[in-house]
C-alpha positions in Angstrom: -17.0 -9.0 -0.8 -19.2 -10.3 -2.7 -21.2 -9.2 -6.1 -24.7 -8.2 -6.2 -26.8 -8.9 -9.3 -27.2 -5.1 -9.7 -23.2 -4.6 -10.7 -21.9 -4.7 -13.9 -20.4 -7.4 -15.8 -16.8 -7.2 -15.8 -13.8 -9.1 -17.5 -14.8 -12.1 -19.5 -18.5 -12.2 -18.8 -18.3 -8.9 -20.0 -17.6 -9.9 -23.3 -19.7 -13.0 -23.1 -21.8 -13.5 -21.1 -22.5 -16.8 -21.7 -19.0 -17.9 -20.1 -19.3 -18.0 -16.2 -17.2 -15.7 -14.1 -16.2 -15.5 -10.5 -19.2 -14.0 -9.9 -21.2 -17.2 -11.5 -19.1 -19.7 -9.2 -19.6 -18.0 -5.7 -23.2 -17.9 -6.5 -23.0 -22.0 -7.5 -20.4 -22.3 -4.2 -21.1 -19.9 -1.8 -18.9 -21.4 1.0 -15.7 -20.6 -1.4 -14.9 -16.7 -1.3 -14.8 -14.2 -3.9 -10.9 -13.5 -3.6 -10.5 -17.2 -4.2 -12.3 -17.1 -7.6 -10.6 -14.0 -8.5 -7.1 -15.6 -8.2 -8.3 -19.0 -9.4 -9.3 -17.4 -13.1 -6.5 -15.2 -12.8 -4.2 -18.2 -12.5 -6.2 -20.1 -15.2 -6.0 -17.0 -18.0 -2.3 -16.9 -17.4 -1.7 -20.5 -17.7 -3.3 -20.5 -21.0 -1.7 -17.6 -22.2 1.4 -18.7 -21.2 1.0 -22.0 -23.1 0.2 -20.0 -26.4 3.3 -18.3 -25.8 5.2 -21.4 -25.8 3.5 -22.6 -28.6 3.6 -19.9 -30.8 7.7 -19.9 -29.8 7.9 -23.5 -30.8 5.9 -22.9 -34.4 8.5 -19.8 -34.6 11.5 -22.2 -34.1 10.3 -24.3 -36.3 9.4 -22.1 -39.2 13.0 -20.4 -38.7 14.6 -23.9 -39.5 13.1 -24.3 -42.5 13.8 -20.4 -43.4 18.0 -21.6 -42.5 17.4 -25.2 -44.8 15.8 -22.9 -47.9 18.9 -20.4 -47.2 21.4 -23.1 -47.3 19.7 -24.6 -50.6 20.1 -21.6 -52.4 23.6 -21.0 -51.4 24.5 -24.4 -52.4 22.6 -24.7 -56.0 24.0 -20.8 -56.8 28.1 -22.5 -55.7 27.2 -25.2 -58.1 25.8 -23.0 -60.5 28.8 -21.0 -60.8 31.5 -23.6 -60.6 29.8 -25.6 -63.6 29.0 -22.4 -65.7 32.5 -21.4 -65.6 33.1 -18.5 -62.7 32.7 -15.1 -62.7 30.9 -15.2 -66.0 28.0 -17.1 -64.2 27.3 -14.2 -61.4 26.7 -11.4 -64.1 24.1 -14.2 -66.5 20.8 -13.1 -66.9 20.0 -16.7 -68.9 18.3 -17.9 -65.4 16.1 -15.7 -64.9 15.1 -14.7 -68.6 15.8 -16.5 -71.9 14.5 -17.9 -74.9 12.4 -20.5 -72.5 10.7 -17.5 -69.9 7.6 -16.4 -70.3 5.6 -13.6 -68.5 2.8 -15.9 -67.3 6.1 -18.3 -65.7 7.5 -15.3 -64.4 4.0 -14.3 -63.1 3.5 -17.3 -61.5 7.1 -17.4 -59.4 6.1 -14.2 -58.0 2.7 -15.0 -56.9 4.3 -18.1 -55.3 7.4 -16.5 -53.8 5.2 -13.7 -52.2 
């Protein structure tokens, strides 16, 4: 079963050509069937795929973490913010995020940096 030169491209020479296919390797090894290329890039596209996969999962862990350490910084500075300022007092305040020192370009520029 093999290709003739008058099919079609298919798959990844389809998209370009300039990458070999099964078809390219029977043609360079003709003592190796078709079926046996067809499973050998099969195997070889989900191997690599499955690597991204992993990889991707391992940049996602990582990311995650540091989403948890910023959390955790917060939570700890806005305790300490309230126990120093004197309780309850301290969670209604707008003095952190607008007071005599605030300006709209500062403002400006925490947004732009926290999107």
């Amino acid at each position: 079963m093999r290709p003739s030169e008058n099919e079609p491209l298919t798959g990844i020479t389809a998209v370009n050509p300039s990458v070999g296919g099964p078809a390219d390797e029977v043609a360079q090894f003709p003592g190796v069937p078709f079926w046996v290329w067809i499973i050998g890039f099969i195997a070889l596209t989900t191997a690599l795929n499955i690597r991204g996969i992993k990889t991707a999962e391992r940049a996602n862990d990582l990311l995650m973490a540091f989403q948890v350490l910023v959390i955790g910084i917060f939570v700890v500075l806005s305790l300490r913010h309230v126990l120093d300022v004197g309780g309850a007092g301290a969670l209604t305040s707008t003095a952190p995020f607008a007071n005599h020192a605030t300006t709209l370009a500062g403002i400006s520029a925490g947004a732009a940096i926290a999107a």
